[in-house]
C-alpha positions in Angstrom: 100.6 124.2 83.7 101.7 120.9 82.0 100.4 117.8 83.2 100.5 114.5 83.1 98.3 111.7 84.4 99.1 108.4 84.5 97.0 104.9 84.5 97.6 101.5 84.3 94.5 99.8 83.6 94.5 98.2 80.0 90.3 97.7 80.2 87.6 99.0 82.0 89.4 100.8 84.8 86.2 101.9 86.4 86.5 104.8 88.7 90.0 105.9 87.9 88.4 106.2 84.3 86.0 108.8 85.3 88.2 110.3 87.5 90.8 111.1 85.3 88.7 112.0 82.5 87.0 114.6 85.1 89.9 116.5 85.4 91.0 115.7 81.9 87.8 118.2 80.7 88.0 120.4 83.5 91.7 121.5 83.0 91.5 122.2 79.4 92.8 125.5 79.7 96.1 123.7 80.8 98.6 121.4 78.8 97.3 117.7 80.0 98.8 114.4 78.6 98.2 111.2 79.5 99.8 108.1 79.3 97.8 104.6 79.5 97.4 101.5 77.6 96.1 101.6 74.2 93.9 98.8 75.0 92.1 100.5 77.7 88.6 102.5 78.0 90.7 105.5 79.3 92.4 105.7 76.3 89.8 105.5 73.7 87.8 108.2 75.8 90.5 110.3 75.7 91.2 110.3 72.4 88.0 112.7 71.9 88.8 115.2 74.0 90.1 118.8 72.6 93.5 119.2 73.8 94.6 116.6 75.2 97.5 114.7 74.0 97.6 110.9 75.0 100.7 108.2 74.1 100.8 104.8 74.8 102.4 103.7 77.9 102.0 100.2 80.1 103.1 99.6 83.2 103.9 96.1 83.8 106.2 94.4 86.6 107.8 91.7 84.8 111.2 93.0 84.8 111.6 92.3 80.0 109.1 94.8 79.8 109.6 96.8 82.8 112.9 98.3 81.7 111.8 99.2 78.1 108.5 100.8 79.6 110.6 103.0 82.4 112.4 103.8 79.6 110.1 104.7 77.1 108.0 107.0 80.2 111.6 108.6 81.0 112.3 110.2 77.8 108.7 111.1 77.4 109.4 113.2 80.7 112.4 114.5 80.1 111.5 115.5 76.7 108.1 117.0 77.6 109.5 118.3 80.7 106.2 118.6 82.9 105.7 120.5 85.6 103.1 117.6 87.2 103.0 114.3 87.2 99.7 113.1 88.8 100.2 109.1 89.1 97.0 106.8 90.4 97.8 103.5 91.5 100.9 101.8 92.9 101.8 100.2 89.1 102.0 103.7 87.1 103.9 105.3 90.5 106.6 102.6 90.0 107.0 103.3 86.9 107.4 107.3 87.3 109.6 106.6 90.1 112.0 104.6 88.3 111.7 106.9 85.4 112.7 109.8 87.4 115.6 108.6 89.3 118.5 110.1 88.7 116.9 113.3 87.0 118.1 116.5 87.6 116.0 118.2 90.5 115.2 121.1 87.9 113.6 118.5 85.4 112.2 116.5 87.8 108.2 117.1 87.9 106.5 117.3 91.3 104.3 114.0 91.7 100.8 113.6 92.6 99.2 110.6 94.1 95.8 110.1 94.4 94.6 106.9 96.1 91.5 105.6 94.8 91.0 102.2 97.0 91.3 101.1 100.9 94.6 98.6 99.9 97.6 99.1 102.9 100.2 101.8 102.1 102.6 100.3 104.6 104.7 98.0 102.6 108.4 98.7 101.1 107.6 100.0 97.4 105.2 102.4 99.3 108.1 103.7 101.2 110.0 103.9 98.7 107.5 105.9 96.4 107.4 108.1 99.4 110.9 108.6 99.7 111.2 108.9 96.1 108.6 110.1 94.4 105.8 111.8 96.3 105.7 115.4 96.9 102.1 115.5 97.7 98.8 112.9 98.1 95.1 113.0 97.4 92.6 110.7 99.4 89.6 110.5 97.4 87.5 110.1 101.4 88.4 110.7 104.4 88.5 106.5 105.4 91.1 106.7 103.1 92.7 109.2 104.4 92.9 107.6 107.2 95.1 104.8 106.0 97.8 107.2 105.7 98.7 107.2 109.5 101.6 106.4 110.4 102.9 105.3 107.0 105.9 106.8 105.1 103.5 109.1 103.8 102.5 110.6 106.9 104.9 113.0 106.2 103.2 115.3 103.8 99.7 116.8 104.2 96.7 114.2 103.3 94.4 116.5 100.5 91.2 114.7 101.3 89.2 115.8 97.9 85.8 114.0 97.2 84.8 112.7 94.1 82.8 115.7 91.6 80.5 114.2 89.5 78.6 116.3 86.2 75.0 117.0 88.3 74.4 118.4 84.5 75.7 115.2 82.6 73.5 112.8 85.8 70.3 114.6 85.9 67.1 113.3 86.7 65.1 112.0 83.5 62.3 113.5 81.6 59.1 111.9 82.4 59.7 110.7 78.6 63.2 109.7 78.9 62.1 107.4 82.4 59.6 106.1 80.0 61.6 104.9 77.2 64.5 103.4 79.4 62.3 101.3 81.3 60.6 99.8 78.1 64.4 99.3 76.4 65.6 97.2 79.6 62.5 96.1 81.1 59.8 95.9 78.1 57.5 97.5 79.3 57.0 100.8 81.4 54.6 99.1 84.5 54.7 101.8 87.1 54.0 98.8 89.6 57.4 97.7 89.2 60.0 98.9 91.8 63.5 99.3 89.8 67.1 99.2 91.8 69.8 100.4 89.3 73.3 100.0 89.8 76.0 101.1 87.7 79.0 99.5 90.0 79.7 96.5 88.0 78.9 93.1 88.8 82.0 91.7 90.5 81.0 89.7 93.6 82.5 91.7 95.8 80.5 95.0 94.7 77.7 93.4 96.7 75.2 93.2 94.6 74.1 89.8 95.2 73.2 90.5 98.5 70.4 92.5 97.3 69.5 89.6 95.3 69.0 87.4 98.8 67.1 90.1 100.4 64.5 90.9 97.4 63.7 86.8 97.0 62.9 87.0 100.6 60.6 89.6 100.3 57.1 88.8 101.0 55.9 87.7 97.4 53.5 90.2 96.7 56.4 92.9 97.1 59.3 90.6 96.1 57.2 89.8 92.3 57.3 93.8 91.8 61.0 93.9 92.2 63.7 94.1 89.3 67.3 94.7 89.9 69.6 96.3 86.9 73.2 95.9 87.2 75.5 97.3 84.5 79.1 95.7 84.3 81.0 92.7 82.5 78.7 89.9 82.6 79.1 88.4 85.8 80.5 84.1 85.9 78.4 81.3 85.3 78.4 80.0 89.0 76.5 83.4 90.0 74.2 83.1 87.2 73.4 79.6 89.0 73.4 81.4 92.5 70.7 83.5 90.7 68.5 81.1 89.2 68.5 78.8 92.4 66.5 81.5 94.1 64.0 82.0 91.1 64.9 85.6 90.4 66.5 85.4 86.7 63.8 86.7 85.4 64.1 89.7 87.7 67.6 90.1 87.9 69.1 92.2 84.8 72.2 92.6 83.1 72.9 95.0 80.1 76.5 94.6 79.9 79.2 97.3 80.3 78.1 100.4 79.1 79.8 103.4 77.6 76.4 105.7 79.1 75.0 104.3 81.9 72.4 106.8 82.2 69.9 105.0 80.9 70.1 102.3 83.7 69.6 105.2 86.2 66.9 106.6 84.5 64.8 103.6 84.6 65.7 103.0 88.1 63.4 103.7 91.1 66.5 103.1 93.8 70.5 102.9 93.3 72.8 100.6 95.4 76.4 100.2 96.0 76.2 97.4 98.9 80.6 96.8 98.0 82.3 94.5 100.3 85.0 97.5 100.2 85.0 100.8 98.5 86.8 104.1 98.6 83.8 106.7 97.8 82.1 105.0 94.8 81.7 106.8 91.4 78.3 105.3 91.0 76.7 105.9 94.4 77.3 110.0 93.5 75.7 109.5 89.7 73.0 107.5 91.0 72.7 110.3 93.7 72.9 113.3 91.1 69.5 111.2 89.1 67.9 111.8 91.8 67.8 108.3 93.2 66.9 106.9 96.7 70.6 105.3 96.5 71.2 102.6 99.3 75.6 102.0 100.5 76.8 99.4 102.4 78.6 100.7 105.4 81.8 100.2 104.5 85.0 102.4 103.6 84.4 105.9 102.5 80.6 104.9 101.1 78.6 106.7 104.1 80.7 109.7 103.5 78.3 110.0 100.0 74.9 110.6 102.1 72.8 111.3 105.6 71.2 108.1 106.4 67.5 108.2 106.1 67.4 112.1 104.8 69.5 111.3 101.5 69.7 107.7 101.3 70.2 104.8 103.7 73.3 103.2 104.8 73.1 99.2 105.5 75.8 97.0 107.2 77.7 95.3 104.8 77.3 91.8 103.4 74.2 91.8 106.2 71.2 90.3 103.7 68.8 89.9 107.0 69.2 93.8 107.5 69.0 95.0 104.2 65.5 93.0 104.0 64.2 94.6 106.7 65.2 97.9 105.3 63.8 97.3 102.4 60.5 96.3 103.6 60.4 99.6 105.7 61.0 101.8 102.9 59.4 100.3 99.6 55.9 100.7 100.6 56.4 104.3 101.4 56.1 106.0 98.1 55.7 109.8 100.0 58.8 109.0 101.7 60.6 107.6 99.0 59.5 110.7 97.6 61.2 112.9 99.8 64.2 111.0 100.2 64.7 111.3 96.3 64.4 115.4 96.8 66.7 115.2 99.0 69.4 113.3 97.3 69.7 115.7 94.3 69.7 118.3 96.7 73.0 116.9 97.4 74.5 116.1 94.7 73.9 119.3 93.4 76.1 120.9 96.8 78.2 118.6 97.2 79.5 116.6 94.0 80.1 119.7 92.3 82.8 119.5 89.2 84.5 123.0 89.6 85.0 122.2 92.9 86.6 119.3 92.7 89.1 120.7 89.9 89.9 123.5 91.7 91.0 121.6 94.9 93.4 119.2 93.0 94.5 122.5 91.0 95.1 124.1 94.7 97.5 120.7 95.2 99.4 120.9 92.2 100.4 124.6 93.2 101.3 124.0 96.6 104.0 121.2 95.0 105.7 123.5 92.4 
């Protein structure tokens, strides 16, 4: 089958970056392109992998570039003549849809649409992507799925297909490996400390900060053991402030966006995602598949990842006053912690699987064609 994805983020792209790539290595018995902006993540990653072929492409809604970029997309489509066109965000599916009008319905490629995040689907370029260029949809959880009712979309079935994440790739680390990522980001390996990793990035609304508040309210014996590693862009100077008003840079840490995250996971005792709003959440599954205690906000798709209190523990969101008393319950209780941790992998080893994952959106392409 030939296949192409489509992304417009020209950075970081989070999620949609793993995502893609994902099925990127897991189809490599098919013919996959891609077409993204040279200046994004997404296309340097791709760039390594066997067998795929990746060109160029932005998608951008001032209507000077617009035109050239449909343009550009439509012979690349009509030349190439796919069989799929899997599109992830309402910018790229603009584009395919204006690069596909007019196209004869026998070189006309069945589209995909995954939606990644919790935005409204009832406006009018929705409907008209519908109308026009949508023959099936993927809802990465089913609270996304769920803002599918009643919209133009309604029409076709919903594919609710979880994130799969590389249990292999995200494993819990060597006693060793533990050891030497808690002296790189911490300097020193002090089993007294209690370490929260999060690899969600560090925009406000990921919610972070909130477990910033809760920590400095701790009682201080407990609160002075605490550090809290989140990997992202550094984050604007008025949080820095935020931070250093409640005396906790010293316990706050920030290594910067990174191209392997593991290492924050392995030195990490606990993940969070605490997000203000959140589809499923890439890094609440890796953190889960190290074989972290991982907390979630209780927002969106996030509780869909875990079983409170047997996997993890889901907290209401932007709620500091509960998530202190949660973490007061559980940090003192190594055993359970323990247990919790056993469980988690458990999990992540059922649940996130890869092949799985692959084989569902290879079972949605199908039913298209």
């Amino acid at each position: 089958m030939k296949i192409l994805f489509t992304n417009f983020h020209k950075r970081n792209g989070g999620g949609h970056v793993t995502y893609i790539l994902n099925l990127l290595r897991q189809f490599a018995d098919h013919d996959c392109w891609l077409a993204t902006p040279g200046t994004s993540r997404l296309f340097r990653y791709a760039h390594a992998l066997d067998g795929v072929t990746v060109r160029e492409q932005t998608f951008n809604s001032r209507i000077g570039k617009l035109i050239p970029e449909v343009r550009q997309l439509r012979q690349l489509i009509r030349q190439e003549q796919f069989d799929i066109i899997h599109v992830n965000a309402s910018a790229d599916h603009r584009h395919v849809m204006l690069a596909c009008l007019g196209l004869p319905q026998r070189q006309r490629p069945r589209i995909v649409l995954t939606k990644h995040n919790d935005h409204s689907v009832h406006t009018i370029g929705h409907r008209l992507r519908a109308w026009l260029a949508t023959d099936a949809v993927i809802a990465v959880s089913h609270y996304v799925a769920g803002l599918f009712a009643d919209s133009a979309y309604s029409c076709f079935p919903i594919h609710v297909i979880h994130h799969g994440v590389d249990v292999q790739h995200f494993a819990p680390p060597s006693r060793a490996e533990r050891s030497a990522a808690r002296k790189s980001l911490l300097g020193a390996d002090d089993p007294q400390l209690i370490v929260f990793g999060s690899t969600g990035g560090t925009d406000y609304e990921k919610g972070w900060l909130e477990l910033v508040y809760a920590v400095a309210g701790l009682p201080d014996a407990l609160r002075r053991r605490c550090r809290i590693v989140v990997a992202g862009d550094p984050p604007p100077d008025d949080i820095i402030q935020s931070i250093d008003g409640l005396q906790m840079q010293n316990q706050v840490i920030f290594p910067g966006l990174l191209d392997d995250t593991r290492p924050v996971l392995a030195a990490s005792d606990l993940g969070f995602v605490l997000s203000h709003r959140e589809a499923l959440s890439y890094a609440a599954r890796e953190s889960m598949a190290c074989g972290l205690p991982t907390i979630v906000s209780d927002t969106g798709g996030l509780p869909e990842n875990l079983e409170h209190g047997v996997s993890g523990w889901v907290t209401p969101t932007q709620d500091v006053t509960a998530l202190r008393a949660l973490l007061a319950k559980i940090l003192p209780d190594a055993p359970a912690l323990a247990t919790v941790a056993q469980h988690t992998r458990q999990r992540a080893e059922v649940l996130f699987n890869l092949s799985v994952f692959a084989n569902s959106t290879m079972d949605v392409y199908k039913g298209v064609r």
